[in-house]
C-alpha positions as CSV (number, residue, x, y, z in Angstrom):
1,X,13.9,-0.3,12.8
2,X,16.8,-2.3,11.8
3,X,19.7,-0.4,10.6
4,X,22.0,-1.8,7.5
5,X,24.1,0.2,7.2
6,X,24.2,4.4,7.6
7,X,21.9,4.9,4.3
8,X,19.7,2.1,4.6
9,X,17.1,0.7,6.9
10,X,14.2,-1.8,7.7
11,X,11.0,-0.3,9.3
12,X,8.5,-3.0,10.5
13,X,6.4,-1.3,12.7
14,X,3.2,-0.5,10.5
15,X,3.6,-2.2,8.0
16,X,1.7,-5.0,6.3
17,X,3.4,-7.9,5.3
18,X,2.1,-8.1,1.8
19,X,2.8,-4.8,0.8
20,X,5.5,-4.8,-0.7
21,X,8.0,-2.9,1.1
22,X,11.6,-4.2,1.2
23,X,13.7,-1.0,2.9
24,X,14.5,2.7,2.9
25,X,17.1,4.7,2.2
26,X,18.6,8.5,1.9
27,X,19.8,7.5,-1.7
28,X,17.9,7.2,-4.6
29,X,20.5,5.3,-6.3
30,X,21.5,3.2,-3.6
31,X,23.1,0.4,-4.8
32,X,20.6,-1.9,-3.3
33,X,17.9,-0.1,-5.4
34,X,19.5,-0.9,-8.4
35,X,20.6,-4.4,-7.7
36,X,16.7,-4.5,-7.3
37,X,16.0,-2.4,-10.5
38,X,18.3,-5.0,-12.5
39,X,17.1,-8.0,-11.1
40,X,13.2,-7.1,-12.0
41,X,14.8,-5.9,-15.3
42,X,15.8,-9.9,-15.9
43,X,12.5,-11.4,-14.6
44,X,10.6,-8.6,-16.7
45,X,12.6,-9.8,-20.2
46,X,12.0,-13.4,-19.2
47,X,8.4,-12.8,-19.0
48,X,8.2,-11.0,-21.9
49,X,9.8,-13.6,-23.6
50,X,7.5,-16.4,-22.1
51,X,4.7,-14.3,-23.0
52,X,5.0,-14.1,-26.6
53,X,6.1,-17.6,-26.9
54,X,3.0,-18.3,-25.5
55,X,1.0,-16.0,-27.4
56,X,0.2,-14.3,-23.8
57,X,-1.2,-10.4,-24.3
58,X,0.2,-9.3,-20.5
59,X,3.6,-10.3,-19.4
60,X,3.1,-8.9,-15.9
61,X,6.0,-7.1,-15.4
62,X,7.7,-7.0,-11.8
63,X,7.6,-2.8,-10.5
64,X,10.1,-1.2,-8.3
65,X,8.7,1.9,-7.2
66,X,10.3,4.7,-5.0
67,X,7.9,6.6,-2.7
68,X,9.5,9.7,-1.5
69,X,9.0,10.4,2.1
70,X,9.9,13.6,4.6
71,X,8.6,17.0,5.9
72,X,5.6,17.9,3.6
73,X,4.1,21.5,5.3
74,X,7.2,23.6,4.1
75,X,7.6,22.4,0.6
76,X,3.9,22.9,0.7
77,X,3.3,26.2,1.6
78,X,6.5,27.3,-0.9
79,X,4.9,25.9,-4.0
80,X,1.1,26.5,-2.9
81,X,0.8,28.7,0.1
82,X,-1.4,26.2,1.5
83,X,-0.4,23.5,4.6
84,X,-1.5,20.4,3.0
85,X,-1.4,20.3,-1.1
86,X,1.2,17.5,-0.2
87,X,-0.7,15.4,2.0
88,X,-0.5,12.4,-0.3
89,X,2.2,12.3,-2.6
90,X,5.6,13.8,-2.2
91,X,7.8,15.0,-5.1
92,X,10.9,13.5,-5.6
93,X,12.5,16.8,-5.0
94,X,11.8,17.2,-1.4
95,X,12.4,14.1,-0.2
96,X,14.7,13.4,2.9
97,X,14.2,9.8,2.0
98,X,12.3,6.7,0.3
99,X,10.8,3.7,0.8
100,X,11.4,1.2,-1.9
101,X,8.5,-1.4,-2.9
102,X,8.3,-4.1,-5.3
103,X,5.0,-5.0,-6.7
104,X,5.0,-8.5,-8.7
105,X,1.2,-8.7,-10.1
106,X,2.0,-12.9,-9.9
107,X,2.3,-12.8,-6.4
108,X,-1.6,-14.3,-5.9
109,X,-0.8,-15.0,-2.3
110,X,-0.9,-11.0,-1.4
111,X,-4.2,-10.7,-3.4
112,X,-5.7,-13.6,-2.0
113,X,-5.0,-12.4,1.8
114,X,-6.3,-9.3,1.2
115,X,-9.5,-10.2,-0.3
116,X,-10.1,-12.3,2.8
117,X,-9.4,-9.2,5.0
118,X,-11.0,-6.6,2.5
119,X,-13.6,-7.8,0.7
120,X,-15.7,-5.3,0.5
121,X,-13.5,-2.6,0.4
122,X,-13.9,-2.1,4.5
123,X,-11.5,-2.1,7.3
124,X,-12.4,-4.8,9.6
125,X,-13.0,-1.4,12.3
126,X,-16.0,-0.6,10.1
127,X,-17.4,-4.1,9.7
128,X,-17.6,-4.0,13.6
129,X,-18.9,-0.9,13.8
130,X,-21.7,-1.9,10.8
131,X,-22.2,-4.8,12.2
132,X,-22.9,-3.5,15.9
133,X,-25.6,-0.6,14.6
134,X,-27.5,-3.3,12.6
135,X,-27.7,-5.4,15.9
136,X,-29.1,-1.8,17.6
137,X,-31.5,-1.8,14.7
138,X,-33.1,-5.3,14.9
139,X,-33.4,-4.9,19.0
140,X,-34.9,-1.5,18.2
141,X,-36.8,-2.6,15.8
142,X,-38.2,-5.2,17.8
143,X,-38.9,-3.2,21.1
144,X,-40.8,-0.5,18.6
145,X,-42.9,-4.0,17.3
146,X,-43.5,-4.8,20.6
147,X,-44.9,-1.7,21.9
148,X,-47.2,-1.0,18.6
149,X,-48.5,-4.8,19.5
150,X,-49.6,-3.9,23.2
151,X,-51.4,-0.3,22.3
């Protein structure tokens, strides 16, 4: 973790470099998040304006997206009574902190490494483990052949 300053931080660990993370912070309106809010808000008008001069349907807005972060059991089991309604998402409301994301759909270079990584939708773990049983298979396969060939 690299600290910036007491309300903002860089986490590296675990994280994929085409993701889209750029920090976190304890402040939702942290002046770096709205520097970043502004600064897509520019690049967003300039595409829109590019876009209808070129008669373009989809100006592909730049998105800065918040995603709150913290202790998830308690709020949990105060609004549900249950241990894991907030497994996946958050509310804003309980979070201790966010991480801050920027997702430009023109970036082709984050959609072109993924698809080599993920192209069919499984982690490369998987594709090992799929590929390793279909190996069992055929040697199976062939020692069942073999044996059905001597009776």
């Amino acid at each position: 973790m690299t600290l910036v300053n007491k309300d903002v931080w860089v986490t590296v660990q675990n994280r994929d470099v085409h993701s889209g993370y750029k920090f976190s912070t304890s402040d939702k309106n942290h002046s770096f998040v709205k520097a970043l809010r502004q600064n897509a808000k520019q690049y967003n008008d300039r595409r829109k304006e590019l876009s209808q001069q070129n008669n373009d349907i989809d100006a592909d807005p730049i998105r800065v997206r918040l995603m709150p972060r913290g202790p998830r059991v308690g709020p949990s089991l105060k609004d549900f009574g249950t241990r894991r309604s907030y497994d996946t998402y958050l509310p804003m409301r309980y979070a201790t902190h966010y991480d801050v994301y920027v997702y430009d759909p023109r970036d082709g270079y984050a959609f072109k490494t993924y698809s080599r990584g993920f192209n069919d939708g499984m982690t490369r773990a998987k594709q090992e483990m799929i590929t390793k049983l279909d190996n069992t298979i055929e040697a199976l396969t062939g020692v069942i052949d073999d044996s059905r060939d001597s009776v």
